[in-house]
NUKE-418253 format. One record per residue: y negated, x negated, z negated of N, C-alpha, C in turn. Coordinates in pm, whole numbers, plus 32768, in hexadecimal, padded with zeros to 4 digits. Atoms other than C-alpha are relative to their C-alpha. Example, Ala and Ser with C-alpha at 12.3 -4.5 7.8 and 13.67 -1.06 7.14 Angstrom:
BEGIN
{vose {8077; 7FA7; 8000}; {81C2; 7B32; 7CF4}; {7F88; 7FA6; 8000}}
{vose {8077; 8052; 8006}; {806A; 7AA9; 7D36}; {7F93; 804D; 7FB7}}
end
This chain:
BEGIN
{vose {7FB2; 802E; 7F8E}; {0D15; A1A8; 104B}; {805D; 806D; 8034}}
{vose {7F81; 7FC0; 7FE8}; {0DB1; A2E3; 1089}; {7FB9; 809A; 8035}}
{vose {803B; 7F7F; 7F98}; {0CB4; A3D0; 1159}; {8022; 7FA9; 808E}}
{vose {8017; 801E; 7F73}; {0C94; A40B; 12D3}; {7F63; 7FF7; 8003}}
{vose {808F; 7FFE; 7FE1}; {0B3B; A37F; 131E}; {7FB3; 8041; 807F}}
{vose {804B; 7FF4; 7F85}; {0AE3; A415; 1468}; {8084; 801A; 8058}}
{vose {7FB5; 7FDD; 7F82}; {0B8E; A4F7; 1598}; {7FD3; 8007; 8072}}
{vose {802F; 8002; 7F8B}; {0B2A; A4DC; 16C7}; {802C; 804F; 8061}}
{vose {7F9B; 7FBF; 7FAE}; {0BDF; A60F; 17A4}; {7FB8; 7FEA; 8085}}
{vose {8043; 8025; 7F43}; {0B0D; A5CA; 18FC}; {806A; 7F9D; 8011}}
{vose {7FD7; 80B0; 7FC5}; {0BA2; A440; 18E4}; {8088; 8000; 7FE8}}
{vose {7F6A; 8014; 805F}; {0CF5; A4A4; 185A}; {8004; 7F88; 7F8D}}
{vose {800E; 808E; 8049}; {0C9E; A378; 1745}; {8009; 805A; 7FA1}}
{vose {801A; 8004; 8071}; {0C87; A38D; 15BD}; {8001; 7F94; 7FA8}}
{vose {8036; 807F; 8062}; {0C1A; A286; 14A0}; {8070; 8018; 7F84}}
{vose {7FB2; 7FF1; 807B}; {0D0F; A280; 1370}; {800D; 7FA1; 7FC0}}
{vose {8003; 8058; 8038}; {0D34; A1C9; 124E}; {8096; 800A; 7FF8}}
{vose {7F9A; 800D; 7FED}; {0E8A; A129; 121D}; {804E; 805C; 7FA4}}
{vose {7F96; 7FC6; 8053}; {0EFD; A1FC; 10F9}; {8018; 808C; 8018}}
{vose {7FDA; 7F79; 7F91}; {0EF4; A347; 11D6}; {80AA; 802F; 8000}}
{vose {7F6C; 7FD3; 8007}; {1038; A3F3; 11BC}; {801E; 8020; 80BE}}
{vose {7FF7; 7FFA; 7FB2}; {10CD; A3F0; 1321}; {7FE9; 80A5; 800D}}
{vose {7FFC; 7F71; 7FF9}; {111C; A583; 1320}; {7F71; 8030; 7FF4}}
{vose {8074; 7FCC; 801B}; {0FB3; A5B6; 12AF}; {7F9E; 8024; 8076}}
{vose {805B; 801D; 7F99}; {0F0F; A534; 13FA}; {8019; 808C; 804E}}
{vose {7FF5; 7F98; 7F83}; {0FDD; A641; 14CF}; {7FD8; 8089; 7FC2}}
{vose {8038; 7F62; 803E}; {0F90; A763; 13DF}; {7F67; 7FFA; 7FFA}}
{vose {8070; 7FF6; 7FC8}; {0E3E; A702; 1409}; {7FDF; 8008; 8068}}
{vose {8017; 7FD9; 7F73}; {0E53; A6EB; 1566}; {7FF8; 8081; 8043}}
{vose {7F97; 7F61; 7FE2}; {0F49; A82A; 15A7}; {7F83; 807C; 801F}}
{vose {8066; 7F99; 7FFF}; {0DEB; A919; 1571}; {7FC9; 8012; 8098}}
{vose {8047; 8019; 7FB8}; {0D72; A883; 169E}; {8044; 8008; 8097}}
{vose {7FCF; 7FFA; 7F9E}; {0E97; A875; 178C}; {8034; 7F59; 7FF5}}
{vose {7FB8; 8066; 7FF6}; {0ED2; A704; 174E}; {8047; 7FB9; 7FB6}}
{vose {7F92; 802C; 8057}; {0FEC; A626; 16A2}; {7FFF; 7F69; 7FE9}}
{vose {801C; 80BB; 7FE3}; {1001; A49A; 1641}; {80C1; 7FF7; 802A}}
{vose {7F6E; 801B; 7FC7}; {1168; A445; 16E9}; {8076; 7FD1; 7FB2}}
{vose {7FBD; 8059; 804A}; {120B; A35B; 163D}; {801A; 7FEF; 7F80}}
{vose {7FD2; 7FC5; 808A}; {12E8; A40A; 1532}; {8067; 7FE1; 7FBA}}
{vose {7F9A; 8048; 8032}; {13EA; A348; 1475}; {802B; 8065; 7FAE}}
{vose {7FB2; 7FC5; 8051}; {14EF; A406; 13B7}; {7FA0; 800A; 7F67}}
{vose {8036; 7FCC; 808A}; {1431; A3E1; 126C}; {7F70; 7FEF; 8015}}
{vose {8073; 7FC1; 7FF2}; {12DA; A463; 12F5}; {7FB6; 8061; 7F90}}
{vose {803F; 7FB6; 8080}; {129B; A532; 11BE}; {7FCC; 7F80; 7FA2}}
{vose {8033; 806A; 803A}; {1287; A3EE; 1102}; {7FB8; 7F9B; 8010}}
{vose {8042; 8078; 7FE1}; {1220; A2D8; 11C1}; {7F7A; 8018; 803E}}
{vose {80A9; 8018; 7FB2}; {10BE; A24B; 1206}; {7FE8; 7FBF; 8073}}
{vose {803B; 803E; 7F68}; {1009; A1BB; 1356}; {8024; 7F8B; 7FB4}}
{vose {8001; 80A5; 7FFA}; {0FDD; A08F; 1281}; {8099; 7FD7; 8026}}
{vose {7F6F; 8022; 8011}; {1174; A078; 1258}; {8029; 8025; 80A0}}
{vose {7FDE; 8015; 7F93}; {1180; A0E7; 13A3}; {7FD8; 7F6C; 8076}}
{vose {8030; 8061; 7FB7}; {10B1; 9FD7; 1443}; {804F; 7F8F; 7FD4}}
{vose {7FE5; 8068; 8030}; {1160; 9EDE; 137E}; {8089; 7FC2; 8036}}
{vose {7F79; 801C; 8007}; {12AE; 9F30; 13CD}; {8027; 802E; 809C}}
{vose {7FB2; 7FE9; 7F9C}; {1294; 9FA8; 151E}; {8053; 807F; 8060}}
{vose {7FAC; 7F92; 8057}; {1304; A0F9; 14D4}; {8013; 8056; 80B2}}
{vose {8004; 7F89; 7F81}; {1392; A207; 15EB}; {8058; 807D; 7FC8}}
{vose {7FB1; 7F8E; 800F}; {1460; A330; 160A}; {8028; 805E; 8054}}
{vose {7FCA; 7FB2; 7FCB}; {14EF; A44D; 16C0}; {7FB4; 7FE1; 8089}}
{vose {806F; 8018; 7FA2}; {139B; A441; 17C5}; {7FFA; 7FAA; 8002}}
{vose {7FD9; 8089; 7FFC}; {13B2; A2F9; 17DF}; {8036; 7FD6; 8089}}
{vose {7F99; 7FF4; 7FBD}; {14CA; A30B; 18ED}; {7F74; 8024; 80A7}}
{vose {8037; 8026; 7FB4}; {13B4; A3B9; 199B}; {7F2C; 7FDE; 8020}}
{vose {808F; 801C; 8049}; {1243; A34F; 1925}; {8006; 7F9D; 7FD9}}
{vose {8013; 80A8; 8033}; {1287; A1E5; 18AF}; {7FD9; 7FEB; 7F60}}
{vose {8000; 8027; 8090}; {129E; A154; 173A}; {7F59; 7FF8; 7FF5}}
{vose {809C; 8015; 801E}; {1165; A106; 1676}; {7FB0; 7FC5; 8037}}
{vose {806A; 8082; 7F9A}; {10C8; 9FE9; 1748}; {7FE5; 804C; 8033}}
{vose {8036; 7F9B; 7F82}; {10A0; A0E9; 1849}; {7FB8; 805E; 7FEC}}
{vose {8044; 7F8F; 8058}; {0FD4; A1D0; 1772}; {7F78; 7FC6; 7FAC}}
{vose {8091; 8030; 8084}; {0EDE; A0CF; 16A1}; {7F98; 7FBB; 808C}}
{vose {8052; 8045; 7FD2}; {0DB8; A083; 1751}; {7F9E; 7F8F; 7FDD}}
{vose {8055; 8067; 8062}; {0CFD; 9FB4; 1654}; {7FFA; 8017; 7F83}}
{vose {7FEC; 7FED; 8097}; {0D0E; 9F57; 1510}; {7F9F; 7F92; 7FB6}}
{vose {806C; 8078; 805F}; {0C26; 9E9F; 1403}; {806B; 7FAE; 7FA0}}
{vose {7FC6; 8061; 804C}; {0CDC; 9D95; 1362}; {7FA7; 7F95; 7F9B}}
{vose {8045; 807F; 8055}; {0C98; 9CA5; 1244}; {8066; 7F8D; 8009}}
{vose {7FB0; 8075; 7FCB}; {0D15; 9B31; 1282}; {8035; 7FD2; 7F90}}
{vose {7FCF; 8031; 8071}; {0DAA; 9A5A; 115F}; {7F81; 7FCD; 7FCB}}
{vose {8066; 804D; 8059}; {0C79; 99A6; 1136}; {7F4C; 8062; 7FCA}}
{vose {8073; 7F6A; 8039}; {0B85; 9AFD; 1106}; {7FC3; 8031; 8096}}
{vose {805D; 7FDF; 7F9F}; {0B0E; 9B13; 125E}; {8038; 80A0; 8043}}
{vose {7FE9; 7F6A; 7FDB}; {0AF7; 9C78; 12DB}; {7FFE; 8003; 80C3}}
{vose {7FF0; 8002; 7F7E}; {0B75; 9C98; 1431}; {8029; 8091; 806A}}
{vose {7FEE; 7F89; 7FB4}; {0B48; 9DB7; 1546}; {8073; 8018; 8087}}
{vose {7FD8; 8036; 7F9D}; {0C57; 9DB7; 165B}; {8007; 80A6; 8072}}
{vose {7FE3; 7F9A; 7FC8}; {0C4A; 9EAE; 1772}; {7FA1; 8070; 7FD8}}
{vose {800E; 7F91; 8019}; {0BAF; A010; 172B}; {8012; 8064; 8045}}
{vose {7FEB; 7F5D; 7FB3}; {0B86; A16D; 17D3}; {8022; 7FCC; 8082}}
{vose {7FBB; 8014; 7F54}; {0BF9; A0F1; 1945}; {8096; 7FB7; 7FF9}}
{vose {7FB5; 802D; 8002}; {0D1F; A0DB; 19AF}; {8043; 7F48; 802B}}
{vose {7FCA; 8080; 7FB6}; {0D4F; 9F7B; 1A4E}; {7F51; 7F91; 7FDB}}
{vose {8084; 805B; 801B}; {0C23; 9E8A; 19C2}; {8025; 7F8D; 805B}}
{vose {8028; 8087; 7FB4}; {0BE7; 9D4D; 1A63}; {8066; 7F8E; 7FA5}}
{vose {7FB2; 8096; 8054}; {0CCF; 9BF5; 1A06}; {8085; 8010; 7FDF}}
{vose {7FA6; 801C; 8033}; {0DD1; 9BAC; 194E}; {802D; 806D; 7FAD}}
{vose {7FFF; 7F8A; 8009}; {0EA0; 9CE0; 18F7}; {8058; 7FBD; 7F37}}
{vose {7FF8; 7FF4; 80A5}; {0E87; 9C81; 173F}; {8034; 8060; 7FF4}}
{vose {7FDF; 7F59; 8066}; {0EBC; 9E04; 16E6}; {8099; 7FDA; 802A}}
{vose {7F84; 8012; 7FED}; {1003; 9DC7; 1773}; {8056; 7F90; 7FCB}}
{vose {7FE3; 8052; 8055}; {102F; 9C90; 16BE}; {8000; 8036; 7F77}}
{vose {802C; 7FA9; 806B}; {0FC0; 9D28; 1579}; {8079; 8085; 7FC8}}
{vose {7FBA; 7F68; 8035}; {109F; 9E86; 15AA}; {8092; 7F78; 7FE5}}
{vose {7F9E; 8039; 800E}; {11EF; 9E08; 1529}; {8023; 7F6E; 7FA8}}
{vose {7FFC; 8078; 8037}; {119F; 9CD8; 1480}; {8008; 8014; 7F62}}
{vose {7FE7; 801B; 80A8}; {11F4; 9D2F; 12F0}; {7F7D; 7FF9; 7FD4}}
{vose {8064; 8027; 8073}; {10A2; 9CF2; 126E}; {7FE0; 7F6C; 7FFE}}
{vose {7FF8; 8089; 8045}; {10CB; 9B7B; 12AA}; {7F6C; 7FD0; 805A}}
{vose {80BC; 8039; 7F97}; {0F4B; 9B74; 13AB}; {7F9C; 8024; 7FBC}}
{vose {8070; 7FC5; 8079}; {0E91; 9C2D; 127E}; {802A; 80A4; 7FF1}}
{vose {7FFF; 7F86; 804B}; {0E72; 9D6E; 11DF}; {7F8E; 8069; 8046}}
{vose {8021; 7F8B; 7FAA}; {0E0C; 9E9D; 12AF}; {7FD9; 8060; 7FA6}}
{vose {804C; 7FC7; 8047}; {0D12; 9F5D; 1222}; {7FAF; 8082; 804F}}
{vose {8047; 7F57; 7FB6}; {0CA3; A071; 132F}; {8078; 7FDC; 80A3}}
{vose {7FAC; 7FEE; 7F88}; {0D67; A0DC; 1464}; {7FD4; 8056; 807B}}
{vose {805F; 7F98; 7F9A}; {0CDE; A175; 15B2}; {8073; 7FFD; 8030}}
{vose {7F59; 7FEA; 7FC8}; {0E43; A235; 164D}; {7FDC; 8087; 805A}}
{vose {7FD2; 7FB9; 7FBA}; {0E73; A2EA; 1783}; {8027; 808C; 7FEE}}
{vose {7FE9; 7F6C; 800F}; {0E83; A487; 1760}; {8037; 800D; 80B3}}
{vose {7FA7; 7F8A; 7F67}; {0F78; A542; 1885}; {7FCA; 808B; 7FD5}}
{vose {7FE2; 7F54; 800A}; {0F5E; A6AC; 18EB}; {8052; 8023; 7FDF}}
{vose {7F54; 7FB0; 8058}; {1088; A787; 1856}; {8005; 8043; 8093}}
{vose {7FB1; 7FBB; 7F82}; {1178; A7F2; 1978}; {7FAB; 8055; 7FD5}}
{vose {7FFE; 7F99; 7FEC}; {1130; A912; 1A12}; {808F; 805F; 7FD9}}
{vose {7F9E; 7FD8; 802E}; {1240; AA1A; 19C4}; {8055; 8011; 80BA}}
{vose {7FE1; 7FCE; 7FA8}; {1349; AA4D; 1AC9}; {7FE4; 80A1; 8060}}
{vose {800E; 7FA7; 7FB5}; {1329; AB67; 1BD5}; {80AC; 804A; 7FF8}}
{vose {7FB2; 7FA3; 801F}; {13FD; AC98; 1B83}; {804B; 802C; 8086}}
{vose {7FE2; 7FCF; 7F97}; {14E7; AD29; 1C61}; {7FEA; 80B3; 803E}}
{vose {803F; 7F6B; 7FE9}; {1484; AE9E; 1C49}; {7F6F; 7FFA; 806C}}
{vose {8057; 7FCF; 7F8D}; {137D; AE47; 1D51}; {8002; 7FE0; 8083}}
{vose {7FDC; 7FE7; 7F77}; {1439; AE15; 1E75}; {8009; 80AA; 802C}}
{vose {7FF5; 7F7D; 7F9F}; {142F; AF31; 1F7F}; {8063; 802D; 7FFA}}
{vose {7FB8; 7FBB; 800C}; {156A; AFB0; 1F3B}; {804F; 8005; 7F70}}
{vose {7FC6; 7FD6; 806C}; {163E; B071; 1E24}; {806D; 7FA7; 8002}}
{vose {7F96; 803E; 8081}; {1782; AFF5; 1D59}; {8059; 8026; 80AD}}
{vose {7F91; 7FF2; 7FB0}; {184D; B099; 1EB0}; {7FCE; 7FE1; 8063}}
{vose {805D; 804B; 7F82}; {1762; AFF6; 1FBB}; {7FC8; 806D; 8001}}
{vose {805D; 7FB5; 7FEC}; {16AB; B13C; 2010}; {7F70; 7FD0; 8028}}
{vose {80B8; 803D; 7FCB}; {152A; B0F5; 2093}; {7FBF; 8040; 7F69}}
{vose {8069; 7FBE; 8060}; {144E; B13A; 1F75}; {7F84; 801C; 8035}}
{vose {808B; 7FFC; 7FB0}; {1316; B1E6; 1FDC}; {7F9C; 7FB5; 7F9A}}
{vose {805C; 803A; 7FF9}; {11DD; B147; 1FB7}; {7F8E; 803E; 7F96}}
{vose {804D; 7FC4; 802E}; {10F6; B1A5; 1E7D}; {7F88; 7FBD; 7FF0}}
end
């Protein structure tokens, strides 16, 4: 319960099982240029599952949206054994928006057993000021 099953960088998607260490996803990502958002202060420790459960956000958050806004589908098991799929790789499925029922709820709709979550691009870096047309005393800089 504690690999990434599958990345998808075309769809921005990935598959994870719940015991995934949050930090893990983006250092797997990071190679590629992309990041999973939604980083709660104790991101070294905590898992998707504990994230899904509880809801989880952090710094990006503010501007990328808590976990709901990041899980696209998840496999659940019910109380009474039944294995249930809600949502997957698209963002906006058809009906009744469950995953969003589901994110936040404690554990009390069943036990989450795979997770399909939203990958972002990593900012770009800001634009430096050494490449405006002129020097430190205005001067024109010529043209190389």
């Amino acid at each position: 319960m504690k690999r990434i099953v599958d990345i998808d960088f075309d769809n921005q998607w990935m598959r994870v099982e719940p015991g995934v260490i949050n930090l893990e996803i983006s250092k797997r990502l990071a190679s590629r240029g992309y990041y999973y958002a939604p980083d709660p202060s104790s991101q070294q420790v905590c898992t998707i599952g504990g994230n899904v459960a509880e809801n989880s956000g952090g710094a990006h958050c503010l501007k990328y949206g808590f976990t709901t806004n990041h899980v696209l589908g998840a496999t659940l098991v019910l109380a009474d054994g039944e294995v249930v799929e809600l949502g997957g790789a698209v963002a906006d499925p058809l009906g009744y928006d469950l995953r969003g029922a589901l994110v936040g709820s404690e554990g009390t709709l069943g036990v989450v057993v795979e997770v399909t979550c939203a990958s972002c691009a990593a900012p770009r870096p800001p634009h430096v000021l050494r490449d405006l047309p002129v020097d430190r005393r205005g001067r024109q800089r010529r043209c190389r």
